[in-house]
VOGU-3710 file (C-alpha; in Angstrom, 3 decimals, decimal comma):
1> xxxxxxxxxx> 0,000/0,000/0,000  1,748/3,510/-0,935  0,443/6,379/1,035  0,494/9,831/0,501  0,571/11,684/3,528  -0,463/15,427/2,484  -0,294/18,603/4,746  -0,475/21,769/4,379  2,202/22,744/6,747  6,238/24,220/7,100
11> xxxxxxxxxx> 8,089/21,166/8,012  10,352/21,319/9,831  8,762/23,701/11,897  8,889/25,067/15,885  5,130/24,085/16,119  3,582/20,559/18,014  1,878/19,516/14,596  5,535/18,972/12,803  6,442/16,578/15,607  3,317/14,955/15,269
21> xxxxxxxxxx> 3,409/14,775/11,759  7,012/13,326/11,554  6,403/11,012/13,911  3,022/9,459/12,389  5,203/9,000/9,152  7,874/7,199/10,904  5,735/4,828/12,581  3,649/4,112/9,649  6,832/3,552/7,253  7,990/0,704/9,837
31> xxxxxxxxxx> 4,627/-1,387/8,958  5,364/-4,235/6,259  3,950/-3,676/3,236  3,539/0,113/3,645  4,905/3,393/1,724  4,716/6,456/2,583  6,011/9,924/1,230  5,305/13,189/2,996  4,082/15,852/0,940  4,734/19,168/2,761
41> xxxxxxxxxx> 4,112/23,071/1,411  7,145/24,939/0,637  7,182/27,760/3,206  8,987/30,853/4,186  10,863/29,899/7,662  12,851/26,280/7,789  12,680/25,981/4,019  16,531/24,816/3,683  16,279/22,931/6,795  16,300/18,849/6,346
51> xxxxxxxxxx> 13,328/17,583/8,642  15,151/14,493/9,122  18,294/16,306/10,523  16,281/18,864/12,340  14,199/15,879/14,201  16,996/13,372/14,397  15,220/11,107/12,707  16,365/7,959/10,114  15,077/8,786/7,083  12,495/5,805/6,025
61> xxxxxxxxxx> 10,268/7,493/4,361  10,340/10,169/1,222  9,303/13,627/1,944  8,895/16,510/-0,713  7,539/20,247/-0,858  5,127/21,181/-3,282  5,312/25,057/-4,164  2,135/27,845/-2,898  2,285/31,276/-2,729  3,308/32,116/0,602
71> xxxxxxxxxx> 3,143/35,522/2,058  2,634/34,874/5,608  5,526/36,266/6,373  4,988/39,819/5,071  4,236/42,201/8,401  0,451/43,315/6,197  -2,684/41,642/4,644  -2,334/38,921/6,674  -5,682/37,097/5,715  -5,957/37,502/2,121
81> xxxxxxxxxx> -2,308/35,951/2,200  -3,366/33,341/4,290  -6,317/32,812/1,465  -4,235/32,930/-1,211  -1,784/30,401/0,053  -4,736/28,079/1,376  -5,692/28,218/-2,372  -2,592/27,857/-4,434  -1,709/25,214/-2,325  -4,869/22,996/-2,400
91> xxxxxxxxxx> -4,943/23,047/-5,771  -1,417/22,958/-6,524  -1,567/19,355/-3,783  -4,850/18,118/-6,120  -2,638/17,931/-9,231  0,255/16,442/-7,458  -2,114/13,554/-6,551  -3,595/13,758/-10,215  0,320/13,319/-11,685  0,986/10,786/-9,430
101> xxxxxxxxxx> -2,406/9,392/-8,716  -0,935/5,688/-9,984  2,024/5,590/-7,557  -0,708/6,682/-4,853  -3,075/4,427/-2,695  -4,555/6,711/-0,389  -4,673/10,216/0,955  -3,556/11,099/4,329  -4,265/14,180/6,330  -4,813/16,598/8,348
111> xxxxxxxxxx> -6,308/19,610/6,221  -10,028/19,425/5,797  -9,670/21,466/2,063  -6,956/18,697/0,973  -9,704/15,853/2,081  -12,288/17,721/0,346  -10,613/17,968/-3,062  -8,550/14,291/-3,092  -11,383/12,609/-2,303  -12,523/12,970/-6,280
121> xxxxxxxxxx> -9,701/11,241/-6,903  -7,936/8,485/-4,135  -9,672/7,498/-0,703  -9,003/9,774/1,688  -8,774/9,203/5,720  -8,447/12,853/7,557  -7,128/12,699/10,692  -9,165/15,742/12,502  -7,269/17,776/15,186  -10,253/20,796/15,756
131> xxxxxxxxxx> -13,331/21,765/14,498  -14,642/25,308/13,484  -16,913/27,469/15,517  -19,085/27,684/11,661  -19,038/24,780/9,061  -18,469/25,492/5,541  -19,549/23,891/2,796  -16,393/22,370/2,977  -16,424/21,122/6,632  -19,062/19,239/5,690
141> xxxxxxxxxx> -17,717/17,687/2,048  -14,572/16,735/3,606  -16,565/14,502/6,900  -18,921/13,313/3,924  -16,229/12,055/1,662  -13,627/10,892/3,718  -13,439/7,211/3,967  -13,092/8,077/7,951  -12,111/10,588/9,919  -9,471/9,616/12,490
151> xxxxxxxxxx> -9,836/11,948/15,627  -7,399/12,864/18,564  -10,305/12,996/21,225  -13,197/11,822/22,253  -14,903/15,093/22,395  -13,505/15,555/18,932  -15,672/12,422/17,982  -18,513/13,130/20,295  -19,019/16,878/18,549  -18,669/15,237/15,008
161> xxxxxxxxxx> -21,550/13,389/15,787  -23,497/16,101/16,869  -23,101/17,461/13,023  -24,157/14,274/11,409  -21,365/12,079/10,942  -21,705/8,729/11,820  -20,004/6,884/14,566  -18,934/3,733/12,708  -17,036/6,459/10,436  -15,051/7,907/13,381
171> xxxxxxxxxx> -11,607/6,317/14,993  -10,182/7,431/17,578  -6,714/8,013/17,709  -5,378/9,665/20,731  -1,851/11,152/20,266  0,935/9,622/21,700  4,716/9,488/22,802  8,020/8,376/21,256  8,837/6,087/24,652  12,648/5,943/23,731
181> xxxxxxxxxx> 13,146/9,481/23,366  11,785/10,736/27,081  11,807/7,510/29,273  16,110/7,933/29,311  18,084/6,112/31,457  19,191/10,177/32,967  18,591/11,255/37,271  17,335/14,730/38,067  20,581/15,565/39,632  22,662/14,706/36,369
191> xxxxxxxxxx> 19,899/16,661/34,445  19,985/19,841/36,387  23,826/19,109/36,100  23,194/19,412/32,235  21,092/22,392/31,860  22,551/24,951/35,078  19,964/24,159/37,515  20,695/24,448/41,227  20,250/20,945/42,882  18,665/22,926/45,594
201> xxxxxxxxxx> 15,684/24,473/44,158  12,250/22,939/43,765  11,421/22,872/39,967  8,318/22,860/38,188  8,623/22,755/34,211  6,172/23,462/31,400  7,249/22,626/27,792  5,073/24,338/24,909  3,739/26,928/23,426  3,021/30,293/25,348
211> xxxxxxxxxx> -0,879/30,395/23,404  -3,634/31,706/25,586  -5,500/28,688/25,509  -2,680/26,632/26,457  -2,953/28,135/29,659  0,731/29,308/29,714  -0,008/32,649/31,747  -2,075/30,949/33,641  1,026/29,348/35,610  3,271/32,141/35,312
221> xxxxxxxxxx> 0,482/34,248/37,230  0,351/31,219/39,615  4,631/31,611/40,049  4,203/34,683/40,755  2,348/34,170/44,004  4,713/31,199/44,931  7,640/30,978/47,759  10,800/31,670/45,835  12,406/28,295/46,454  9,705/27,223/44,344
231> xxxxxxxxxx> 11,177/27,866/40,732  9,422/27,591/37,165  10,641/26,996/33,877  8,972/28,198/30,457  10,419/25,763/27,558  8,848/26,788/23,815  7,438/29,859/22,568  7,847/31,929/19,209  9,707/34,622/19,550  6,824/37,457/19,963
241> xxxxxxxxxx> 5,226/35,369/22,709  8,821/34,516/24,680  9,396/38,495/24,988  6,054/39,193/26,087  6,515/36,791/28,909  10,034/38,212/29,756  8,672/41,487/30,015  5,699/40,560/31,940  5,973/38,000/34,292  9,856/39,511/35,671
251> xxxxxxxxxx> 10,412/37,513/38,873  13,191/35,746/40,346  11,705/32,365/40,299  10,329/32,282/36,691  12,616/31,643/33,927  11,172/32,165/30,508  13,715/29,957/28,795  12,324/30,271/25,098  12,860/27,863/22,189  15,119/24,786/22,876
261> xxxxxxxxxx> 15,819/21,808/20,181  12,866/18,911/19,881  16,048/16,432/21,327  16,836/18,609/24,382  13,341/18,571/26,101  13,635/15,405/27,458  16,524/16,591/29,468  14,067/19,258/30,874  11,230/16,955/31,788  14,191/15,179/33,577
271> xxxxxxxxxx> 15,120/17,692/35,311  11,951/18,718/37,070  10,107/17,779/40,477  7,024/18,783/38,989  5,417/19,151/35,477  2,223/21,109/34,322  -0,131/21,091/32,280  -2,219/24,163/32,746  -4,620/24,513/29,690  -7,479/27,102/29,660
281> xxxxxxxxxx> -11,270/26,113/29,296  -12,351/29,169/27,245  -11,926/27,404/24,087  -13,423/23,783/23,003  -9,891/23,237/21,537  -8,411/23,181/24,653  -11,027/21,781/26,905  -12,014/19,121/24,401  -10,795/18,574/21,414  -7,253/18,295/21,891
291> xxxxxxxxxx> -4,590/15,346/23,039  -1,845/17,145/23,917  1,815/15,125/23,070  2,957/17,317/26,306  0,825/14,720/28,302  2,188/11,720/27,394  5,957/13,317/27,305  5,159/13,741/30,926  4,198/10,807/31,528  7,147/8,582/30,207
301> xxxxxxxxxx> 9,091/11,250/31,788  8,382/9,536/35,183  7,570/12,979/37,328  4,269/14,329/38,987  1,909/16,263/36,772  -0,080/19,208/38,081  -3,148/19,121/35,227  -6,313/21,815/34,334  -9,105/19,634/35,207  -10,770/19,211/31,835
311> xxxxxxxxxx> -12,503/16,229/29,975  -9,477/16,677/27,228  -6,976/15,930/30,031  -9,115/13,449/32,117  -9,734/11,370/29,308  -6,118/9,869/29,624  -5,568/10,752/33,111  -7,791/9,205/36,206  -8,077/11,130/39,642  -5,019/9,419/41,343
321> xxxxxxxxxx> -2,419/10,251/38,687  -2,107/13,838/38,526  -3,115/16,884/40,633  -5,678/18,506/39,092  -6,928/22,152/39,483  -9,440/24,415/38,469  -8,586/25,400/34,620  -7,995/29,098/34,620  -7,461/29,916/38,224  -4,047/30,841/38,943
331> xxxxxxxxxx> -4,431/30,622/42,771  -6,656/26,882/42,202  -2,618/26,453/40,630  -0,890/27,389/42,897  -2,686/25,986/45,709  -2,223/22,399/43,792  2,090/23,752/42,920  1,974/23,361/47,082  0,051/20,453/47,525  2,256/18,514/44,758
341> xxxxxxxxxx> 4,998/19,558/47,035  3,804/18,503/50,008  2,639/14,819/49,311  5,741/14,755/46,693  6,386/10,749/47,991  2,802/9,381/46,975  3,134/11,705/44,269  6,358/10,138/42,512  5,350/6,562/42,973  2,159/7,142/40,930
351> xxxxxxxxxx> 4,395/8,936/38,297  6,424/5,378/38,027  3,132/3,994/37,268  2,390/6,007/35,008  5,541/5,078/32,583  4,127/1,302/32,095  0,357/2,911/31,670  1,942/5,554/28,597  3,057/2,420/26,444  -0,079/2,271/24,836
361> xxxxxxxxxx> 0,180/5,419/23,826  3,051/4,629/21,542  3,482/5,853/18,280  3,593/2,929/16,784  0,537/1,377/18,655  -1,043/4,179/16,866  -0,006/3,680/13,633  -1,656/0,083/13,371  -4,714/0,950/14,643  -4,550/3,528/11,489
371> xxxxxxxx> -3,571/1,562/8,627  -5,408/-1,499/9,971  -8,670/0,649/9,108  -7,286/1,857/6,309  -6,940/-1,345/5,303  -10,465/-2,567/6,472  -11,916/0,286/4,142  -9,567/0,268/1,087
//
């Protein structure tokens, strides 16, 4: 079976979805009897950079750029260049499947306009990752025509419903881990060694994006209210959101350490008491729809996680395994920062536990389940 895995997306890039991408690739190049070749836009930002290289990966699978016109990067007319490269490059994808459509299977991905459009000519599975406030026309074709639509959540699956689609179409899919990569044979104290951090402090760690609804300032607010023996650590960012933060959250105790290579943060997780997961229930995205890879990082990471009490997080997690807190409260936070602190025995046995439960949640557990329906349906 030769897949062609299409996305509308800069790879390599500094976002989650790359990662996710990349490693959904890898997995599914491993099965027997499987091809697959990454079809990527060629974007501003990365564009020289080998994905392979910049993700340390072995290269088992073919990846190529197709050109749009990409102006995203110009400082004006930010939505009509969004448009315009939306366009150019779902039609510019729909004749690279037409040119190749006899060296192609099926369609694979994650951009409801690609499904739309391949679907007239391969099967198409979409993997869905959010769903608008308003479907379009287009929504709609691309649930319709889809062979099935592979989601990351169960309120992902339980809202699709809700607009019509059938069950038996949906799969669910949660994300998952790369087990080798963040369960490392490496203690805290050689960690902190690694990266500068005093052996003394007590260290909570959050690795990803600064967004609003991932809840970012949520926890810095949170730090801010905290003893200052009590230290946190920002890890990700782009670069508008990492000044922001260094400008207004200026304390002793919170370090707003920006950007750090995909192969590093492991080494971070490591080197924590205490990770956190502090996403914001003012958007369905965060509260329902998504599976965030941060999760089960932390999990094979062995170390207590501090979690926003929402049904996206609970879905994985059970009431034992993490501290949760009100989503959005900063002093529900730091009133759980404490409490991790205080019962920090109970808390890092469960966090052992935790390592064997995140095995499932491999990536290549996930990648069977997909191409085993793909399979079923093709």
């Amino acid at each position: 079976m030769k897949i062609a895995y299409i996305t509308n997306a800069r790879i390599p890039t500094e976002k989650a979805n790359g990662i996710q991408i990349m490693e959904n690739c890898r997995a599914i190049s491993k099965i027997v009897d499987v091809e697959i070749i990454l079809v990527s836009a060629k974007r501003f930002g990365f564009e020289n950079k080998d994905p392979f290289e910049y993700y340390n990966f072995e290269k088992n699978f073919e990846f190529k750029r197709i050109f749009c016109a990409d102006f995203l990067f110009l400082p004006f007319l930010k939505f009509l260049s969004f448009i315009l490269q939306v366009i150019t490059f779902s039609i510019l994808s729909f004749f690279y499947i037409l040119a190749h459509r006899k060296d192609i299977d099926v369609v694979y991905t994650r951009d409801f306009y690609v499904a739309a459009f391949a679907s007239f000519i391969k099967p198409v599975f979409y993997e869905v990752h959010s769903l608008p406030a308003h479907t379009s026309l287009l929504h709609k074709m691309s649930w319709q025509r889809s062979k099935a639509l592979i989601v990351i959540s169960n309120g992902l699956r339980e809202d699709l419903i809700k607009y019509g689609v059938h069950e038996n179409k949906i799969m669910l899919a949660r994300d998952g881990v790369n087990i080798e990569r963040f369960d490392i044979d490496l203690s805290k104290e050689n960690a902190r060694a690694k990266l500068g951090i005093p052996l003394g402090h007590k260290v909570v760690v959050y690795a990803g994006h600064l967004y609003e609804w991932k809840g970012a300032d949520v926890l810095a607010k949170a730090g801010l209210k905290l003893s200052q023996d009590i230290h946190i650590y920002f890890i990700g960012g782009t670069n508008e959101d990492v000044t922001r933060f260094r400008e207004q959250y200026k304390s002793e105790n919170i370090h707003i350490i920006g950007q750090k290579p995909q192969m590093e943060i492991p080494t971070w997780l490591k080197a924590s008491d205490v990770l956190v997961i502090p996403n914001s229930a003012k958007e369905r995205i965060s509260s329902h729809h998504t599976s965030p890879m941060k999760l089960f990082e932390y999990m094979a990471s062995a170390r207590p996680i501090i979690a926003s009490s929402l049904p996206s997080i609970r879905e994985v997690l059970k009431d034992d395994e993490a501290v949760f807190f009100t989503a959005d409260d900063f002093d529900s936070l730091n009133d759980a920062i404490n409490s991790a602190f205080e019962k920090y025995s109970e808390l890092e046995k469960n966090a052992y536990i935790l390592v064997q439960e995140v095995k499932k949640y491999n990536w290549d557990n996930r990648a069977k389940m997909i191409i085993n329906k793909i399979t079923e349906l093709v």
